[in-house]
C-alpha positions, 0 to 999 in steps of 0.5 A: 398609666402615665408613669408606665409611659414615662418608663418605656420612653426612659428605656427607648431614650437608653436603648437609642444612646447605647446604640449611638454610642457603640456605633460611634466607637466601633465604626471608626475604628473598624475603617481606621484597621481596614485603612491601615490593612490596605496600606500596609498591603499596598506598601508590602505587595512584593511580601505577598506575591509568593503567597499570591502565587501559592494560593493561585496554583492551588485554587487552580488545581480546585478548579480543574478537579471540579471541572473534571467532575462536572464532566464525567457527569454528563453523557455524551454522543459516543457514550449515549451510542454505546448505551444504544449498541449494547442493549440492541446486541443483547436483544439480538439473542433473544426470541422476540428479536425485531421487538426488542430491538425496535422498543430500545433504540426507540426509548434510548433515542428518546432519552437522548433527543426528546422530539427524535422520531424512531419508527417501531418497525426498525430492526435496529439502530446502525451507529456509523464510524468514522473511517478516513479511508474509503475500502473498494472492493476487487471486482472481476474484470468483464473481459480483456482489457489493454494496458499501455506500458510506461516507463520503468514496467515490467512484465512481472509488475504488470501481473501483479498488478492486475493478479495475474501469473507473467506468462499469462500477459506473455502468451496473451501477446504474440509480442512477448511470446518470444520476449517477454522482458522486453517492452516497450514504452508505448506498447498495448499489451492485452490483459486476460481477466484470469490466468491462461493462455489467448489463442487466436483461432486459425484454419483447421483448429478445433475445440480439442486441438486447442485443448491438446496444445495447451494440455486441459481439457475441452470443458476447461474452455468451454466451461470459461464464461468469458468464451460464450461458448453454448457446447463443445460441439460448436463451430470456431469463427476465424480470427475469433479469440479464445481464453484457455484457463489454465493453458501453458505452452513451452519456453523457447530460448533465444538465440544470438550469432556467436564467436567462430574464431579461435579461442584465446588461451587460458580463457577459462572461468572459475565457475564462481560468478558475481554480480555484473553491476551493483543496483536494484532489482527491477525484475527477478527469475521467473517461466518467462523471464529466465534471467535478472533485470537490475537497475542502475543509471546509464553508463554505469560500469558493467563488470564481467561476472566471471573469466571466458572470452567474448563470444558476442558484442553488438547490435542484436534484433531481438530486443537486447539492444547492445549486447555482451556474451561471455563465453566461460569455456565450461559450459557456462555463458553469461549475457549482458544486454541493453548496454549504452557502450560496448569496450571488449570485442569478440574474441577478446579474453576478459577476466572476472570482475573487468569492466566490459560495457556500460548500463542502457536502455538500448533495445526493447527496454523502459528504463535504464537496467542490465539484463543478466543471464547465467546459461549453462548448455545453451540452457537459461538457469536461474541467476540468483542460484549462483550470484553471492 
């Protein structure tokens, strides 16, 4: 026993010297190399800085692949929508529909927020998208309104504003019956909530006068729900107002006094007419604007669209404001209206393309423009058929 006992301690005392002895041989000489490896990287840092730079961009590219995996793998907000969406369209076509519905969105919901509550008599989930516009919808109008012309209006752009035809506003207003370019800044103009004509009831006038002046038929008005008419057999109150669908009536032509001297010699026009002023075009050709509103700043130069002696040149009263009629002596007359300045005089000869008055905004008028119209027979022709 007591030889077994000196042995294992014989041993132990070896294992305990071989132990020391490898530690005290390699401790030092593993801090001894990490020693001289700092130093030598610390003496050398500016060797190592392309190196540091590579390896950096390259753990950098690591990171962001691992970051795009990690998020295709969650579900978001839009996509836990669709998953909604889809299986609730799905189930749209089958029999059991309203169940089917109900028993998706409830379980799709569930997955998504665990403590949402979703009712079982849903019929379906409706997933809202963002719009950053707000859509109103076009109502009727319940019956006439009025509008105060501004600056720059013009019959036809107030029809197309509230969807209507220009002469509708021009036969709602006795005003612009007779001109219907012509407005005034300021003016009330009565707007009809459809396409017809206002007739103001007077003495003597029946259902089937009306019906016969403006050629439709007598359902045709009372059949207007705005007129709250019960039959056709009622009586008409005096001063009453009454909408006529559909109802037309005939263009009537102004007239202005015109020359009665002597016609100049060889004051006679080509027949080839061009544009009296360079703008834009605020107002074109239409029933009751038989002519072409172009814009362009006061005292512009007005230049004569074709050759002919003045026939006109003044003051009118019928809302042209300063006004220029050139007589081609063809059968043609051109009118120039709501000038600022005048520089011809009647009588005078003047040839095409001669400067003859200056842009205003004289007479009925909202802003600065020419008022041009191409006459033929005293007829109002449409201007854009013979301007280049």
């Amino acid at each position: 026993m007591r030889l077994l006992r000196r042995q294992s301690e014989s041993l132990e005392r070896e294992n305990h010297y071989t132990i020391r002895s490898m530690v005290e041989l390699y401790v030092p000489r593993a801090f001894a190399w990490v020693a001289t490896t700092i130093y030598r990287l610390a003496s050398d840092h500016r060797g190592w800085r392309s190196t540091l730079t590579r390896s950096s961009a390259h753990f950098a590219v690591l990171a962001v692949a691992v970051l795009v995996v990690g998020l295709s793998n969650i579900e978001w907000s839009a996509q836990a929508a669709a998953s909604i969406a889809v299986p609730v369209q799905l189930a749209a076509a089958g029999d059991n529909t309203p169940i089917l519905q109900s028993v998706v969105a409830q379980v799709t919901m569930q997955e998504l927020v665990p403590h949402a509550s979703v009712f079982a008599n849903e019929a379906a989930l409706i997933i809202r998208r963002a719009q950053p516009h707000t859509n109103v919808p076009e109502r009727p109008r319940l019956g006439v309104i009025t509008y105060t012309v501004q600056a720059g209006d013009t019959v036809q752009g107030i029809a197309a504003l509230y969807g209507l035809d220009p002469t509708t506003l021009q036969w709602s207003n006795p005003d612009l019956e007779d001109a219907p370019d012509l407005l005034r800044i300021g003016q009330e103009i009565r707007i009809l909530p459809i396409d017809g004509v206002y007739h103001h009831v007077v003495d003597g006038d029946s259902l089937e006068s009306i019906a016969e002046e403006y050629k439709v038929e007598v359902d045709a008005i009372v059949g207007c729900e705005y007129n709250l008419l019960e039959s056709r057999f009622v009586s008409l109150p005096l001063d009453s107002f009454l909408i006529v669908p559909g109802g037309e009536k005939p263009y009537v032509a102004k007239v202005v006094t015109t020359y009665a001297g002597d016609v100049p010699i060889d004051a006679y026009g080509s027949g080839q007419f061009q544009w009296p002023v360079l703008g834009v075009i605020t107002q074109g050709y239409w029933y009751g604007h038989r002519a072409v509103d172009v814009g362009a700043p006061i005292g512009s130069a007005l230049l004569a669209s074709d050759g002919g002696y003045v026939s006109f040149a003044g003051w009118t009263d019928v809302g042209y404001g300063y006004l220029v009629v050139i007589d081609h002596n063809n059968g043609y007359t051109t009118y120039y209206a709501h000038c600022s300045n005048i520089y011809v005089f009647e009588g005078q000869a003047v040839e095409r393309g001669q400067v003859i008055a200056a842009v205003g905004s004289t007479g009925w008028s909202t802003g600065p423009h020419i008022h041009f119209e191409i006459r033929y027979g005293g007829v109002a022709q449409n201007p854009f058929a013979y301007l280049p």
